[in-house]
C-alpha positions in Angstrom: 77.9 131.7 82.7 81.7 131.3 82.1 81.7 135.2 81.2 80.2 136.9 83.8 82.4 134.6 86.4 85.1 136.1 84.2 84.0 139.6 84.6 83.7 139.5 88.4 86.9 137.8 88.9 88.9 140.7 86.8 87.1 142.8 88.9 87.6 141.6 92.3 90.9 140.9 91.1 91.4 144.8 90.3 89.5 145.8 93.2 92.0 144.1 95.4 94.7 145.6 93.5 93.9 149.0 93.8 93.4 148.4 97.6 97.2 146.7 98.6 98.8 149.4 96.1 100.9 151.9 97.9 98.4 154.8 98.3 99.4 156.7 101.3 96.3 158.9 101.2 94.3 156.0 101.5 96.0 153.4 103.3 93.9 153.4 106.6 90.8 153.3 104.4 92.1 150.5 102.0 93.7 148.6 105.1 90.4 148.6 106.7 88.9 147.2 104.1 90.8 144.6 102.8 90.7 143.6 106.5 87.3 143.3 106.3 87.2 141.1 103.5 89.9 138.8 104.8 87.4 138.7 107.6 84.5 137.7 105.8 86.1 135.8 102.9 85.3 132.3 101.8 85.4 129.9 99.2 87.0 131.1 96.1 87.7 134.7 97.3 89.2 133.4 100.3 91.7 131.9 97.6 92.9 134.7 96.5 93.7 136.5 99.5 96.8 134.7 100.0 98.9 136.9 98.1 96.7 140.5 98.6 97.7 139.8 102.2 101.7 139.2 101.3 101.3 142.5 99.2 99.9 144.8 102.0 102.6 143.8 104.4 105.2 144.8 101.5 103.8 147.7 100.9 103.5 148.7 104.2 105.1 146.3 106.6 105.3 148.5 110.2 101.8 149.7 109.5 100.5 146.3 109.2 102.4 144.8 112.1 101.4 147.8 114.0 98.1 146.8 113.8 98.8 143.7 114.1 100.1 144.1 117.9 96.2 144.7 118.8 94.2 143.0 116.5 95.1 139.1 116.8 92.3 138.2 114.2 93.7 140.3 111.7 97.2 139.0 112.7 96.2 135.6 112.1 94.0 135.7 109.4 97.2 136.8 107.4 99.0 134.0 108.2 96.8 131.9 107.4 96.5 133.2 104.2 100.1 133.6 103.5 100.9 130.8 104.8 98.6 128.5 102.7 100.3 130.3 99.8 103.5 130.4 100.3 103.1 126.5 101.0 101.5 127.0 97.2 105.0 128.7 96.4 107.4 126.4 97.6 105.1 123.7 95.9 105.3 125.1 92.9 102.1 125.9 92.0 102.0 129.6 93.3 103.2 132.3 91.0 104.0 134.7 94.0 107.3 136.7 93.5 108.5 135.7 97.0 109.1 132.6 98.8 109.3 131.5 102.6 113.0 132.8 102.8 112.6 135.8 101.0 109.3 137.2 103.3 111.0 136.6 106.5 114.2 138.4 106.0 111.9 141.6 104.4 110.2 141.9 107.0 113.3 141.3 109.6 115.2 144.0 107.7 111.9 146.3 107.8 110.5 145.9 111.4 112.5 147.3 114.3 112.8 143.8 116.0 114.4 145.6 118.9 111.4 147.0 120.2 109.7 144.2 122.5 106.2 144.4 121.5 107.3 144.4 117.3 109.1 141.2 118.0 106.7 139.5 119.9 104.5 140.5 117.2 106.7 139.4 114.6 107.0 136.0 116.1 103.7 135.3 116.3 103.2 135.9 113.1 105.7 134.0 112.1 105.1 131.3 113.9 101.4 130.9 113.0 102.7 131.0 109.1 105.5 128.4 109.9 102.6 126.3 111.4 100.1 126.8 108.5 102.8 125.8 106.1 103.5 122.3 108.1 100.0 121.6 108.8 99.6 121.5 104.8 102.3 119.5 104.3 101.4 116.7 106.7 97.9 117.1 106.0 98.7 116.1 102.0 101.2 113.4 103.1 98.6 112.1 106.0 95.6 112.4 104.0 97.0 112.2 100.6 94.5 115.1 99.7 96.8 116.4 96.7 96.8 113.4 94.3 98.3 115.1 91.2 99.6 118.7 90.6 95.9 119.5 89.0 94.5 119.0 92.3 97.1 121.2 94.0 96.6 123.9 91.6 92.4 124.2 93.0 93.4 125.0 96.4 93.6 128.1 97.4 93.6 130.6 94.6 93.2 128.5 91.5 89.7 128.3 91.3 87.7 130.8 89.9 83.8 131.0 90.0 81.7 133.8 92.5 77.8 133.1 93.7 75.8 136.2 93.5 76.4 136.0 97.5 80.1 136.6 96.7 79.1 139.2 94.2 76.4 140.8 96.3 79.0 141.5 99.2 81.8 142.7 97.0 79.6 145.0 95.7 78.5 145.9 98.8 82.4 146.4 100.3 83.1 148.7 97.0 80.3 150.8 97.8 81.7 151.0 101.1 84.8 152.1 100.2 83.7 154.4 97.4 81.8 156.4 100.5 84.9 156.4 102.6 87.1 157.5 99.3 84.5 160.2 99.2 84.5 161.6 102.5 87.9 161.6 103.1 88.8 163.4 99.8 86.4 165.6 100.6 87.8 166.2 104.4 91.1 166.6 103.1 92.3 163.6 104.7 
C-alpha cells in the first residue's frame, strides 16, 4: 500500500529530523541514537542517512568528531554515508545544500586541527569519504551500473518503500528514545 509506505517515510523522515536538529538538552541522547540506527540501517533507510549524518556533524561538528576519535565504526559509517551522498551531490542527483568543497572547509574552520588527535581524526574521516566518493565513480564507469540519470536517482536515498521489519525497528528505536527523553527530563538532565 502506496499510503502507508507514505506515512512511514514522513515519519522516519521527521523522526530523523527532530534527532540531527540542534537540541542541546538532548544531543547525547539523539546522538546515541541516530548512531544506532546508522548502525543497524539497511536498504531504503540506509538511503537516507546520507544526509542525517552530514547534518549532525553541522550541527555539532567537535562533538561528533570527538566521538569519533574512539569509536571508528561510528567514524566510518559516516563516511560512508556522506560520502555516497555527496557523490549523489556532485552528480547531480542529490538535493543536499553542501557539496564536497563546501563540507571540508566547515569542518576545517570548525575543528581545532592543531590538536593531534582531532586531525588525525579529521583525516581519517576524510579520507574514508574521499575514498567512498572514488570507489562510486569507478565502480559506475567500470561496471556501467548507472545507465541513465533514473537509475542514479534509486541509489541511495531515492527510493522509498519500508517492510514491517524496517517499521518494527523504527518503532522500536522511537520508543527507545521516548524512555530516554523521559528520564532525562525527568532527572533534569
Amino acid at each position: 500500500d502506496k499510503t502507508f509506505t507514505l506515512d512511514i517515510d514522513r515519519k522516519l523522515k521527521d523522526f530523523l529530523d527532530s534527532l540531527t536538529q540542534r537540541n542541546d538538552k538532548f544531543f547525547p541522547l539523539n546522538f546515541l541514537t541516530l548512531n544506532t540506527i546508522v548502525t543497524k540501517s539497511d536498504g531504503a533507510l540506509s538511503e537516507l542517512m546520507g544526509s542525517y549524518c552530514l547534518k549532525m556533524i553541522l550541527n555539532y561538528p567537535k562533538e561528533t568528531f570527538r566521538h569519533f576519535e574512539s569509536d571508528s565504526l561510528d567514524r566510518n559509517n559516516y563516511a560512508l554515508f556522506i560520502g555516497s551522498e555527496l557523490y549523489f551531490k556532485k552528480q547531480g542527483t542529490s538535493d543536499l545544500s553542501i557539496n564536497y568543497q563546501e563540507f571540508k572547509d566547515f569542518l576545517t574552520n570548525h575543528l581545532d586541527l592543531s590538536d593531534k588527535h582531532v586531525k588525525i581524526t579529521f583525516d581519517h574521516f576524510l579520507s574514508k569519504v574521499d575514498y567512498i566518493m572514488k570507489y562510486m565513480i569507478s565502480d559506475t564507469i567500470n561496471n556501467e551500473r548507472l545507465n541513465s540519470k533514473a537509475d542514479a536517482l534509486v541509489w541511495p536515498g531515492r527510493r522509498s518503500t519500508a517492510t514491517d521489519e524496517q517499521e518494527a525497528r523504527l518503532q522500536a528505536i522511537v520508543r527507545t528514545y521516548i524512555a530516554g527523553a523521559y528520564i532525562m527530563d525527568v532527572n533534569g538532565d
